[in-house]
N, C-alpha and C positions, 0 to 999 in steps of 0.2 A: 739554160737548163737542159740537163742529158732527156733524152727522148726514153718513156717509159717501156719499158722490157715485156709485161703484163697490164693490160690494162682491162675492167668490167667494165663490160656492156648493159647495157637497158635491159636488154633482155638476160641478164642473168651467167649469158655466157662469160670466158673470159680470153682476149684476145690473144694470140701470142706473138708478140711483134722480134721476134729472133731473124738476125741477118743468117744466112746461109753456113759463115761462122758458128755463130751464136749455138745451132743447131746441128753441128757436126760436135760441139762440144758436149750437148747435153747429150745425143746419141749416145757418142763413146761413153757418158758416166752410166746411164741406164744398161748398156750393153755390157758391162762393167759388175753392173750390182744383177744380172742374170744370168752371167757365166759366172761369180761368186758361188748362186745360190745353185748354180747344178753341177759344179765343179770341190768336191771334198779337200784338194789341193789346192784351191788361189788362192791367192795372198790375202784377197781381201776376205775372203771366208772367216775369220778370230772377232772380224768387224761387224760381221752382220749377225751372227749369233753366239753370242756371251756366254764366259761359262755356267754349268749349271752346279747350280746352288739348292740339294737338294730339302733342305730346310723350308725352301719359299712354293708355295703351289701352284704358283706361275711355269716353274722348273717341273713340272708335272711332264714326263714323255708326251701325254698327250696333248699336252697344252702346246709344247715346242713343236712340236709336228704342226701345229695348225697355226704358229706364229710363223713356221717357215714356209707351209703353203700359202700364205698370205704377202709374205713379202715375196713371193717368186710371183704371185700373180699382180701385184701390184707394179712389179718391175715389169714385168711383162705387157701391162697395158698401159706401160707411161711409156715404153716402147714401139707399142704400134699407134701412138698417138702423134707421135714424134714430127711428124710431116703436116697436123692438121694446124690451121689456121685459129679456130676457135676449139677450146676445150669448153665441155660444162663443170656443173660445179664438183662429180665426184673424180672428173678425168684431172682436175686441177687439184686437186687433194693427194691422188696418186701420184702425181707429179712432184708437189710439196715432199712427200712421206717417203719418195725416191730421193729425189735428191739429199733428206735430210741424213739416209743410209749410204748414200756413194761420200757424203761430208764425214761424217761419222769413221767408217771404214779407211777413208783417205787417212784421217787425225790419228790413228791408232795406228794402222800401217807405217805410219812416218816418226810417230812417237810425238804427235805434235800435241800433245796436252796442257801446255802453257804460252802464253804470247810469248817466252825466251825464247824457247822449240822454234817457234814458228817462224819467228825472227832469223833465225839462225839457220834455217831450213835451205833448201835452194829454190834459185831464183822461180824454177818452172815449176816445182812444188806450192810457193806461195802465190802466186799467178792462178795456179789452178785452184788451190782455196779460195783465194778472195772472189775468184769467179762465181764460184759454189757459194758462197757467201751473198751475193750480191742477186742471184737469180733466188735464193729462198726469203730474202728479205722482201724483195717485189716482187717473188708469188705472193708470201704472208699477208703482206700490207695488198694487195690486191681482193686476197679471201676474208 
């Protein structure tokens, strides 16, 4: 059996068992989804904040503005987490809710909305999903 990625502690914490790999990978995705959110040109920018739909109240300016101060400071603190051994439980949330925005952003950039897409996709594209994949599955089931 594969050695767990995330694992909880007794105390509440939760570990983060990333080889040196592991964590050059998450790095670039967090550092990824924070030059998104301060860069009005990156790519992945369509990804992390959806058109707006001014019929729904959520699409409120104000409301967007504070969805987007939120994921810049979420990225931001799953970033300077990056190197710690144990996260608590809201640094593991942010972590979660990053990654699930670098997935997200990745799927839309690439056009991959279907397992046909994905399938079809190339090789280092599908590699880097299932990565993303597999690190939110063993956060999840960890939280």
């Amino acid at each position: 059996m594969a050695a767990r990625l995330f694992v909880r502690r007794r105390d509440g914490r939760v570990e983060v068992r990333l080889n040196d790999d592991g964590r050059a990978f998450v790095r670039a995705l967090f550092a990824e989804v924070v030059a998104a959110e301060r860069d009005p040109n990156h790519v992945w920018r369509g990804g992390l904040l959806p058109p707006i739909d001014p019929s729904r109240d959520e699409d409120d300016p104000l409301t967007a503005l504070q969805r987007q101060q939120q994921i810049a400071t979420n990225a931001e603190l799953a970033l300077m987490t990056i190197d710690d051994q144990f996260l608590n439980e809201p640094e593991a949330w942010v972590w979660l809710s990053t990654l699930q925005v670098a997935l997200r952003a990745t799927a839309l950039t690439h056009g991959l909305l279907d397992d046909e897409r994905l399938a079809g996709a190339e090789p280092a594209i599908v590699e880097q999903v299932h990565g993303m994949q597999q690190l939110l599955f063993e956060l999840a089931d960890c939280l």
